[in-house]
N, C-alpha and C positions, 0 to 999 in steps of 0.2 A: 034241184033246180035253183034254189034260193042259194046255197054255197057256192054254187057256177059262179052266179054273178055274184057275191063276195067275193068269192077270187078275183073275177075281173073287173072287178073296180079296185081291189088292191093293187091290181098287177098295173094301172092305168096313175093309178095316185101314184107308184115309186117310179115310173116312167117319167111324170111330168115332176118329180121332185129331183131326179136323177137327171133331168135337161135344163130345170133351174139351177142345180146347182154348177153346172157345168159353161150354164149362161154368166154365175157371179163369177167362178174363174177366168174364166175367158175376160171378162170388165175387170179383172182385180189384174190382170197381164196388159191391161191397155190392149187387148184385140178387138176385132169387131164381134158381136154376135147375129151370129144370123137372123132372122127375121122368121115370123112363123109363116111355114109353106119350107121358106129357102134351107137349100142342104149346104154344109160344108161337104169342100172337095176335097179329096184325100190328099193331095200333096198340100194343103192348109192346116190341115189334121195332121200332117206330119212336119209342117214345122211348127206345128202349138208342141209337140209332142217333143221336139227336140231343143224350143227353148224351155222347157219347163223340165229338162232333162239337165240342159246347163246350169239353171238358176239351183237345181237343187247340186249338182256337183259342185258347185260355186259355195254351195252355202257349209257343206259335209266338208268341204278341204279348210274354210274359214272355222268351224267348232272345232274339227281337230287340229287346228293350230291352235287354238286359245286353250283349248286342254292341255296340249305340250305345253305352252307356257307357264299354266297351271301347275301343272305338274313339276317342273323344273321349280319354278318358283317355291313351291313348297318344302320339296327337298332341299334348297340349299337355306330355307328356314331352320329346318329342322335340326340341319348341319350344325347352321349356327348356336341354334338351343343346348344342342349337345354340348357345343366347346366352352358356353359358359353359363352350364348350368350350374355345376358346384363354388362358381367363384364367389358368390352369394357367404354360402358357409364357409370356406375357406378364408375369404375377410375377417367373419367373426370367431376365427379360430386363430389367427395374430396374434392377440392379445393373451390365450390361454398358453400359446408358446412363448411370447416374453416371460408371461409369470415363472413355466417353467426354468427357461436358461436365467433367472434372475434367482429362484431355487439351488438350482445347482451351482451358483458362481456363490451362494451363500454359505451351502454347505462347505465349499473349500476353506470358507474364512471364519468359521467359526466350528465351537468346541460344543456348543448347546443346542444339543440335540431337542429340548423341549419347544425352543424356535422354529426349527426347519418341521417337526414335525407338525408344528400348529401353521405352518405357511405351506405347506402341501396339502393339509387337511382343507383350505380356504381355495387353493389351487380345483382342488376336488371338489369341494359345492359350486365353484364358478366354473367347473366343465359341466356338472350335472345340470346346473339352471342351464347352461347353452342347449344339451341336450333335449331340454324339457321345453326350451322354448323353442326348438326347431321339429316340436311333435315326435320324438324320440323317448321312448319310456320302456323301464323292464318288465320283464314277464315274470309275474307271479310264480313262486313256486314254494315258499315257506307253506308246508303241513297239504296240500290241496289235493286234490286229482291228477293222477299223469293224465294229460293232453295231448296228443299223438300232431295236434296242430300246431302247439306253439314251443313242447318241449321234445328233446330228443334222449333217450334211454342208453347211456352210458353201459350202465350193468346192474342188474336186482340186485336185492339183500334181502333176509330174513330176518323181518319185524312184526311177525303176530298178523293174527286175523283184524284190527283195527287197523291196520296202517297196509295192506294191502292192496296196491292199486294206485297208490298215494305217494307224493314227492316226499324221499327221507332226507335228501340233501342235494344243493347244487354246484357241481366243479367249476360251470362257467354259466356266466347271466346269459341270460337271450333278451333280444330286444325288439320292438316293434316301432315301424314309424306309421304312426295312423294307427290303423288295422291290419298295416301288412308287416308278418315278422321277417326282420332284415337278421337276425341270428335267433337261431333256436335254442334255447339253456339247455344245457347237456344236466342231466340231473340221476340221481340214482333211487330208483322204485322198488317201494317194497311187495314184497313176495308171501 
């Protein structure tokens, strides 16, 4: 008996919550709201029912237009990140190509070889600092662990139960920018 009427005062409370809130709509659309007693008439009901059908059509064609825009807009961001993203590095890589053609127009005109080698060796630390300061570093591999992440397995060798598993030499550096490896050192493991 007691849950009856809990029910029906539930069912009475979302009725009268379900007609207020249908009252703030109707005031939020600039309509009238009926009056307690008075009914709306169904052709009323049908065009609350049909402007609130436009306004939301109205509003679904407006978002999906600012998404396409959106959208477009971004892309041809992106575009443009792309075309100039390396120009950055490429700038600061000018100067390591003068050194070089200023290297090689050296070597033609001279006989002293202990010169050209001490100015490619200077060539060499001022590419490495570029590298170092554009977050570029090599990967380890004197004596250590083969790493299947950062090194790549050329071909084993037999070198004892110590050196098993372990870098015995590297044919080509690998390198990382950040944490991610842009060349993996090609190295040879021993067996």
């Amino acid at each position: 008996m007691e849950e009856e009427k809990i029910e029906e005062m539930e069912k009475e409370t979302a009725q009268q919550e379900a007609q207020q809130e249908s009252a703030e709509m109707h005031s939020e659309n600039g309509e009238t709201t009926p009056q307690e007693g008075e009914e709306i008439s169904v052709e009323d009901q049908l065009k609350q029912a049909r402007n609130r059908i436009e306004e939301l059509e109205d509003k679904n064609l407006r978002m999906m237009a600012e998404f396409d825009n959106y959208r477009r807009r971004t892309n041809k961001e992106k575009l443009e990140l792309m075309a100039t993203a390396g120009e950055k590095i490429f700038k600061e890589m000018l100067p390591l190509v003068d050194d070089f053609e200023r290297a090689v127009e050296a070597m033609g005109k001279t006989d002293d070889i202990d010169a050209v080698r001490e100015g490619i060796n200077l060539i060499h630390q001022k590419f490495v600092s570029f590298l170092d300061k554009n977050d570029v570093h090599p990967i380890e591999t004197d004596g250590i662990d083969f790493n299947t992440d950062e090194h790549e397995a050329i071909t084993t060798f037999a070198a004892g139960e110590e050196k098993k598993g372990k870098v015995i030499d590297c044919t080509q550096k690998g390198y990382k920018l950040g944490d991610k490896v842009i060349r993996f050192a090609k190295v040879v493991v021993g067996e």
